[in-house]
C-alpha positions as CSV (number, residue, x, y, z in Angstrom):
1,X,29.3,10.3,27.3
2,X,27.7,8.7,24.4
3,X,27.3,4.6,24.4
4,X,27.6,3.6,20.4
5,X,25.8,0.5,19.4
6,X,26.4,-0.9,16.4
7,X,23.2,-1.3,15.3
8,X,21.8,0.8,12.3
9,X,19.6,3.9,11.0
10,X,20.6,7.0,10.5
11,X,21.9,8.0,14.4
12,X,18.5,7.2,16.6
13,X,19.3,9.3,19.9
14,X,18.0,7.3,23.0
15,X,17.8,8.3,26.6
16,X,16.6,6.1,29.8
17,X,13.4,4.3,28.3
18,X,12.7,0.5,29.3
19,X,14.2,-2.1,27.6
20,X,11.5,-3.0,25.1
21,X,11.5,0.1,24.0
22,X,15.2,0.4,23.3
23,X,15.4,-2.9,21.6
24,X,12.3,-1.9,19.6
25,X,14.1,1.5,18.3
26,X,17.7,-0.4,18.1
27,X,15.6,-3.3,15.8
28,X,14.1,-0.7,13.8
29,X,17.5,1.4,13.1
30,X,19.2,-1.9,12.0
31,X,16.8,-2.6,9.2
32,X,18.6,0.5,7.5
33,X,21.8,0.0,5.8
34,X,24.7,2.7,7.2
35,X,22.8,4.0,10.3
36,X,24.0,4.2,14.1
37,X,21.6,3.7,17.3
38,X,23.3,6.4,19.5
39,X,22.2,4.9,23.5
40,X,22.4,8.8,24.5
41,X,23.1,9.1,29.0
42,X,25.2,9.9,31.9
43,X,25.7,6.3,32.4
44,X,24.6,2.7,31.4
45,X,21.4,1.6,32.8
46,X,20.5,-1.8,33.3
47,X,17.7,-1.2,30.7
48,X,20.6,-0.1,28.2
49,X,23.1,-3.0,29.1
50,X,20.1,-5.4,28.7
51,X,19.2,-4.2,25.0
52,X,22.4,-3.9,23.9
53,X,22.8,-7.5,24.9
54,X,19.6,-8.9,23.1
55,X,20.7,-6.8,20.0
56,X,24.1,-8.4,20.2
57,X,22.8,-12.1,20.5
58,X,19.9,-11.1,17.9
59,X,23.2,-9.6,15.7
60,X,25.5,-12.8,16.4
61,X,22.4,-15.2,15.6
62,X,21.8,-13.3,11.9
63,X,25.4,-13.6,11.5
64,X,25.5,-17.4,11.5
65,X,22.6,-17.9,9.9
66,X,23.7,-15.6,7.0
67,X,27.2,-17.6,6.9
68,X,25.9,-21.2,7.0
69,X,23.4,-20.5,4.1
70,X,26.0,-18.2,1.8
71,X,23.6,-15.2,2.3
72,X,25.2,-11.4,1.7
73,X,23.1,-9.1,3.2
74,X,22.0,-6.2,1.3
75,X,20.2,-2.8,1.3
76,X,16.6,-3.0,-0.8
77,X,16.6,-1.1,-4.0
78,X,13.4,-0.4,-5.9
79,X,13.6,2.7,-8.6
80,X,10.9,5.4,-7.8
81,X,8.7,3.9,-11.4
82,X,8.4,0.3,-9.4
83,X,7.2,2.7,-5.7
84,X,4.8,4.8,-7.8
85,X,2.8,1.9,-9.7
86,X,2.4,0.6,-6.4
87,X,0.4,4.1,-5.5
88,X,-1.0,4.1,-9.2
89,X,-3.6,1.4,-10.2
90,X,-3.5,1.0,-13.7
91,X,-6.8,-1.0,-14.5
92,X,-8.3,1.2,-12.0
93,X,-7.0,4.1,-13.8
94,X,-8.5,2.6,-17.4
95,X,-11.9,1.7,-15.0
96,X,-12.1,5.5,-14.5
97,X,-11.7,6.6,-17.8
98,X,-14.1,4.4,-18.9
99,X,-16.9,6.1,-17.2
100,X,-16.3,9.2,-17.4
101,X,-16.2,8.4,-21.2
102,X,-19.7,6.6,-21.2
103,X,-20.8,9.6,-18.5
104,X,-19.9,12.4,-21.5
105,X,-21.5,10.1,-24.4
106,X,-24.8,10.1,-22.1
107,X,-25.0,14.1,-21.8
108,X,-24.7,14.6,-25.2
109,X,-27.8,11.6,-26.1
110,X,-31.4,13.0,-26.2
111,X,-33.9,11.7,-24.3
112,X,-34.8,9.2,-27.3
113,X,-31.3,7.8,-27.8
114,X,-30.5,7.6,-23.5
115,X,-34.0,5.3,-23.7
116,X,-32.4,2.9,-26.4
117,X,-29.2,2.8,-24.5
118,X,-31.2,1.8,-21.6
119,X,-32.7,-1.1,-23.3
120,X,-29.1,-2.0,-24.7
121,X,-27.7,-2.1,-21.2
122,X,-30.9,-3.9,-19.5
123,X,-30.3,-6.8,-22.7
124,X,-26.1,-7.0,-22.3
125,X,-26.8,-7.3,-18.6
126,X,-29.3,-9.9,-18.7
127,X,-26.8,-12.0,-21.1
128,X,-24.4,-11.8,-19.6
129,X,-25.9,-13.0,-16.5
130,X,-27.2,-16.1,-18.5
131,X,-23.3,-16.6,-20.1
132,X,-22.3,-16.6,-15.8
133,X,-20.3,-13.4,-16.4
134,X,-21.6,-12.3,-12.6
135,X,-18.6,-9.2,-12.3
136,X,-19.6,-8.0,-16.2
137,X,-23.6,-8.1,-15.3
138,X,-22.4,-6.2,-12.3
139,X,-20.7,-3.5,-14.1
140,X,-23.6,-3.1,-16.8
141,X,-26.3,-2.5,-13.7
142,X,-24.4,-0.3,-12.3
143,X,-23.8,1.3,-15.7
144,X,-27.7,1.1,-15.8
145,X,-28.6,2.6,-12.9
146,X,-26.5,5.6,-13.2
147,X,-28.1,5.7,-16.5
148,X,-31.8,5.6,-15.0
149,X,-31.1,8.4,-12.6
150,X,-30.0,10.8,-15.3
151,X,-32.8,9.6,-17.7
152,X,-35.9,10.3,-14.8
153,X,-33.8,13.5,-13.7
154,X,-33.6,15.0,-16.6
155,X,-37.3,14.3,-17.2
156,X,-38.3,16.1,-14.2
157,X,-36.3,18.9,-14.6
């Protein structure tokens, strides 16, 4: 016969395991809203009685907490826009776009015009090293070496 402990989490099924191991599942089904912890055996085991008690007092102790301070717990809602930008970097995404930009300017250049960009890049970097723009110097040699590599690259081939 089923033992029913009002915890939460969509029904967790639970035979004889130790008693941190119950009151780890039982804690992790009542973070969720409508669910059930379903202690699943033949009969209570000490390991059962002992986490149903800790999840009671643990229950009991949020209770009066929540009480004394006016607090009405509630289930989290985010809207799946706000869980995807988390996943989706937006400067990243501009970062990205940016090279591969500069990367299709640079195959169409000759081997005259990829020089003069070279020297461009070499003079922005170096200013803005002396302006104390370290990340933007940064960006600009990288820019540069990627530049180099295709430059002596295509020379050789």
């Amino acid at each position: 016969m089923p033992l029913i402990c009002r915890a939460a989490r969509p029904m967790v099924w639970i035979s004889d395991r130790s008693e941190r191991s119950l009151i780890q599942t039982i804690g992790r089904a009542a973070r969720h809203v409508n669910g059930t912890a379903i202690l699943y055996g033949d009969r209570t085991t000490d390991s059962m009685r002992r986490a149903i008690d800790e999840t009671e007092r643990r229950r009991h102790k949020q209770v009066a907490y929540n009480a004394a301070r006016g607090i009405t717990p509630r289930g989290v809602t985010k809207r799946v826009k706000d869980i995807i930008e988390g996943v989706y970097d937006h400067e990243e995404a501009r970062s990205e776009l940016k090279a591969a930009q500069a990367r299709a300017r640079y195959d169409i250049m000759v081997e005259k015009e990829l020089t003069r960009e070279v020297k461009q890049l070499e003079k922005s970097m170096m200013e803005a090293a002396r302006n104390l723009e370290f990340e933007r110097a940064a960006q600009l040699r990288d820019q540069l070496k990627a530049l180099k590599e295709r430059l002596f690259i295509g020379l050789s081939a």
